[in-house]
N, C-alpha and C positions, 0 to 999 in steps of 0.2 A: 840294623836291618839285614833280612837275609841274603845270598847275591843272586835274587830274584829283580830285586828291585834297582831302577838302573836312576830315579831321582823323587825328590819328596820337597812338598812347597806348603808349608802351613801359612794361614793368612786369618786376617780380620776382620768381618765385615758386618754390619749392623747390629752388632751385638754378640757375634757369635763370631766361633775361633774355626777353622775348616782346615784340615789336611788333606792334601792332594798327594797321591803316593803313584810312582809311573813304577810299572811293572813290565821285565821283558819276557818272561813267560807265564801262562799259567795253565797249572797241572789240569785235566778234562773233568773231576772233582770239584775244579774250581770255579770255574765258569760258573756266572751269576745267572740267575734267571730273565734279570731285564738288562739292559746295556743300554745307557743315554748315547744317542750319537748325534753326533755336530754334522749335521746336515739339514734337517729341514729350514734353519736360519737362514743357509746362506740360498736353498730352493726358492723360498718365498720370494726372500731380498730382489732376487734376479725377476722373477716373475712379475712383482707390483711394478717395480722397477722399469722392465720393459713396456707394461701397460702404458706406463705416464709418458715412456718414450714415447709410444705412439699417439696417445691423449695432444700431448702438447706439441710434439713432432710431426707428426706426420698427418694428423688430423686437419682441419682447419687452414686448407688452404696451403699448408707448410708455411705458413707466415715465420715460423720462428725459425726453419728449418734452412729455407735458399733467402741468398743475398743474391741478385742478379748483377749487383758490382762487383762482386767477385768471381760468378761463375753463374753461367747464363743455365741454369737447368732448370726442367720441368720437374714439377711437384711429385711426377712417379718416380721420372729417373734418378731424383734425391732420395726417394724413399728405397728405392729397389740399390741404393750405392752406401746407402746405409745399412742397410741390411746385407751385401755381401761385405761392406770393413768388418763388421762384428764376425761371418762366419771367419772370414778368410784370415783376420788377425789370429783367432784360437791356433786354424791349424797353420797357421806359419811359424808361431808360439810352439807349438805342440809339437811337430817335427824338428825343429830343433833341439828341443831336450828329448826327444827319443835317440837323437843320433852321438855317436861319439862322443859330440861336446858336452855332454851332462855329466862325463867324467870331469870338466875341468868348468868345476863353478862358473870363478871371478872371468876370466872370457866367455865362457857363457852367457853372465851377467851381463856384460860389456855389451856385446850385440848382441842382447836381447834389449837393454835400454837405447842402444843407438837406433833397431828397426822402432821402437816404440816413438821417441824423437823423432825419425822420417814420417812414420803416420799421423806423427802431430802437424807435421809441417804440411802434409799435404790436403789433411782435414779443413786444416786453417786456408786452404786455395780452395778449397770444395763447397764446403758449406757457410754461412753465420758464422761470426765469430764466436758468439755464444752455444749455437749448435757443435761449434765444432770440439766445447772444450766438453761438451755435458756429451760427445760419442768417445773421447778419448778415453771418460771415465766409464761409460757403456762398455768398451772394450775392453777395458781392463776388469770391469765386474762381469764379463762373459768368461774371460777366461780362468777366472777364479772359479767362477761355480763349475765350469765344464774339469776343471781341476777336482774340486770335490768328486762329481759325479763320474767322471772317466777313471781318475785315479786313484783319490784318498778311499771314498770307500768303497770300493771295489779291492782292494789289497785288504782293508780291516773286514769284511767277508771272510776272504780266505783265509787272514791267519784264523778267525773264530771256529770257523771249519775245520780248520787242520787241529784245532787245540781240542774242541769236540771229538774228533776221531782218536784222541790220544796221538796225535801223529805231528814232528818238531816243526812249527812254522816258517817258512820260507823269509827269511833275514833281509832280503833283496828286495820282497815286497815291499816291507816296513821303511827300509831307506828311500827308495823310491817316492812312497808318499806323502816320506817327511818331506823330501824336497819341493816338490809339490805345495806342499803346507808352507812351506820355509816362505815360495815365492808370495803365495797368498799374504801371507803375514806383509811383509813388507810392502806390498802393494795395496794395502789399506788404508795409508794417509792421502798418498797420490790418488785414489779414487776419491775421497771424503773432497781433495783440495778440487779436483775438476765438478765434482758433483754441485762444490756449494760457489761454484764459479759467476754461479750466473746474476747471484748479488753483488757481483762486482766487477761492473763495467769497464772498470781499467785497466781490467787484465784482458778479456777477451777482446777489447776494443783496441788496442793497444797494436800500432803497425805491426810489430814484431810479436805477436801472442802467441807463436808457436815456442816460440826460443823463453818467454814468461811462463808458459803453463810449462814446457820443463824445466826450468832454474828452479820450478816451485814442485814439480815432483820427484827432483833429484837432494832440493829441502826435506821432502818428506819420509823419504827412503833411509835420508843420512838421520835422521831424527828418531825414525825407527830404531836403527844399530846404536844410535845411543842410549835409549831408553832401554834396549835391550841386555847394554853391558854397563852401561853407566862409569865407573870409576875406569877399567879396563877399555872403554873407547880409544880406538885407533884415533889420535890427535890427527891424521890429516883427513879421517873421514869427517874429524868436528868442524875442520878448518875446513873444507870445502862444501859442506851444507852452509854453514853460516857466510860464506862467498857468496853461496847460491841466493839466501837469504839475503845480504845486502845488496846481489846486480838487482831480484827484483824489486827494492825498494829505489833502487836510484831510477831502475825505467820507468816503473808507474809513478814514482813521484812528480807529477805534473802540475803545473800552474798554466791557466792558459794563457799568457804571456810564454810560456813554452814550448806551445804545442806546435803542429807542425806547419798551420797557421798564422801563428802569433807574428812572424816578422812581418806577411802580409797586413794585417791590424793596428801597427805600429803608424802605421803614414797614411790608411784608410780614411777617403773623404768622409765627411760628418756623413751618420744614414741616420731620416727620419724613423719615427714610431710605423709610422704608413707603410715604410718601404718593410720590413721586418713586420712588420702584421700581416703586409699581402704575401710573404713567403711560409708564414706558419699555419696561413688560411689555408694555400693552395699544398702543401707536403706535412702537415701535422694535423688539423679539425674531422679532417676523414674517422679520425680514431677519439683524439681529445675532443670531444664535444660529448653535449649534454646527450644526445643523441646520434652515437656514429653513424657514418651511413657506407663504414666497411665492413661488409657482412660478418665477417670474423669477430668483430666485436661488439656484441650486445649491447654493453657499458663502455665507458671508458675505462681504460688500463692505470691503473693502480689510483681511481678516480681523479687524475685530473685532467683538467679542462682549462681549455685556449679560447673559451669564451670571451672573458674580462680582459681588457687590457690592465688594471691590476692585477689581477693572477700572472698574468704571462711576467710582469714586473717583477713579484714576487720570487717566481720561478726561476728569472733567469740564470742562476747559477747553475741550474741542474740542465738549462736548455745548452747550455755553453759546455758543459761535460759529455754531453751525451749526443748532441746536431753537430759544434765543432771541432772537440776535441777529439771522444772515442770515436767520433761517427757510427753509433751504434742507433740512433733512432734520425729518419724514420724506420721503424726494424724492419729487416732486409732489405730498406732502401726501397719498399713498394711503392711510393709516391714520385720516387727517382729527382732526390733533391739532386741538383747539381752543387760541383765543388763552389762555381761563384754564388750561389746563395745563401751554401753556407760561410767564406767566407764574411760577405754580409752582415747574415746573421750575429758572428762573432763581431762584426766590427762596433756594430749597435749595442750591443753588451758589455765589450770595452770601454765603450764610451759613456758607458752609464748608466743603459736601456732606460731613455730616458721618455716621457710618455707623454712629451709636447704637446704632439699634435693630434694626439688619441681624444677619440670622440668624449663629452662630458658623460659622466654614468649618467642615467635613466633613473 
């Protein structure tokens, strides 16, 4: 190749062989009539993205949005504190790689991931536990795209322009927006892991969910640099993702026999069926019933129903995960179980959730 071209990547893909050739200049001759650019991808992304923020955020009461056990706010002031974390993360993000320190990476990096860790930690005091891991990821997919749009291409503009005029492109530009790109890149797994967080209650429910959603987006960063370099991987960036990767398997791995509960449950007096129906009547049927009678909910959530004392029998593993272990339902704690009902709660499912004294089926 000629010393135009500064890298080349041929690949395989459905049948067909592709060359990919990186070029650092090209003569004003040269320049193609159409030019694919990586941008509308990540426009859109942000766009639906944000909508569903507000669909399921912000809509509806903000049911999913505030926990008033953790932080007494009104449905505005979460919406209006969500909306300034997104602006105000970019440009705290964004002045600091303008300044000095974008000369020196790896501190760069350093405290950019420590501010990123603070905002986790304080999301996690602010909103839902589940709201708070699905804004960290909002966050970090605002500053990606305000990256494309502020930086990346807006420097591939100008060099096109400057190549058009026959005139040498600005080198500065180009590095500039690789960096930019560079951080994009790597913060792609960490968005993916907060995004798809909310299927899994034992992360965001989890005392400490601030310190689990970073073990698990400093997994995902390290995960990145490996795949990136593969055989060449720095051995202590591997060793300290796969640390990261085992703290979060020892935290969430729970039995509830272990949870924060479980020694209160251990010596718990026997509780009837009665006693644990009248607490799921009064903080769980508002939603589980054939027909909620909480506006927010049409249906019941993910169909099921606290009707039957066999269903609730059925269930109980998943009431025990999520009433007393995660404390993640009732969501946001709208019904305001208390801690002694839901120990209770566990203690009766300990003990077998057993359906003595529950009325005969119909």
């Amino acid at each position: 190749r000629d010393g135009a071209v500064v890298g080349e990547l041929w690949m395989v893909h459905s049948g067909g062989f592709y060359e990919v050739v990186k070029r650092k200049v090209l003569a004003p001759g040269e320049m193609p009539r159409h030019l694919h650019w990586f941008m509308w991808e990540a426009y859109t992304t942000w766009i639906s993205g944000f909508f569903l923020l507000g669909v399921v955020y912000y809509l509806g009461g903000g049911v999913y949005l505030v926990d008033r056990s953790i932080a007494n706010l009104g449905v505005g002031t979460a919406v209006a504190l969500s909306l300034a974390v997104l602006v105000t993360g970019y440009l705290v993000y964004d002045l600091l790689w303008r300044s000095p320190l974008a000369s020196r990476p790896a501190l760069g990096g350093l405290i950019s991931f420590g501010l990123l860790t603070a905002a986790t930690w304080g999301l996690t005091h602010l909103f839902s536990g589940r709201a708070a891991f699905i804004h960290v990821g909002a966050l970090l997919g605002t500053i990606m795209v305000a990256n494309v749009a502020q930086h990346i291409i807006p420097a591939q503009r100008k060099m096109i322009a400057a190549t058009r005029a026959g005139q040498p492109a600005d080198a500065t530009l180009g590095e500039r927006a690789k960096r930019r790109s560079i951080h994009n890149h790597y913060a792609t797994l960490p968005v993916l892991i907060a995004m798809l967080s909310s299927h899994f209650p034992m992360t965001y429910g989890h005392p400490r969910a601030w310190l689990v959603l970073t073990l698990l987006m400093l997994f995902g960063v390290a995960a990145k640099y490996v795949m990136n370099f593969r055989g060449r991987s720095n051995r202590w960036v591997l060793a300290g993702g796969l640390a990261a990767l085992v703290a979060v398997i020892a935290l969430t791995a729970q039995v509830p026999s272990a949870a924060p509960a479980g020694p209160d449950l251990a010596g718990a007096a026997p509780v009837s069926f009665a006693e644990a129906h009248a607490i799921i009547e009064r903080r769980c049927v508002t939603c589980h019933a054939r027909k909620p009678t909480n506006p927010s909910f049409p249906e019941p959530p993910s169909g099921i129903v606290f009707e039957d004392p066999r269903r609730i029998h059925e269930l109980a593993g998943r009431i025990m995960v999520r009433a007393v272990v995660t404390k993640t339902m009732p969501l946001g704690n709208l019904t305001g179980m208390t801690e002694e009902e839901r120990r209770t709660l566990g203690a009766w499912i300990a003990q077998g959730a057993r359906l003595d004294d529950a009325p005969p089926r119909p």
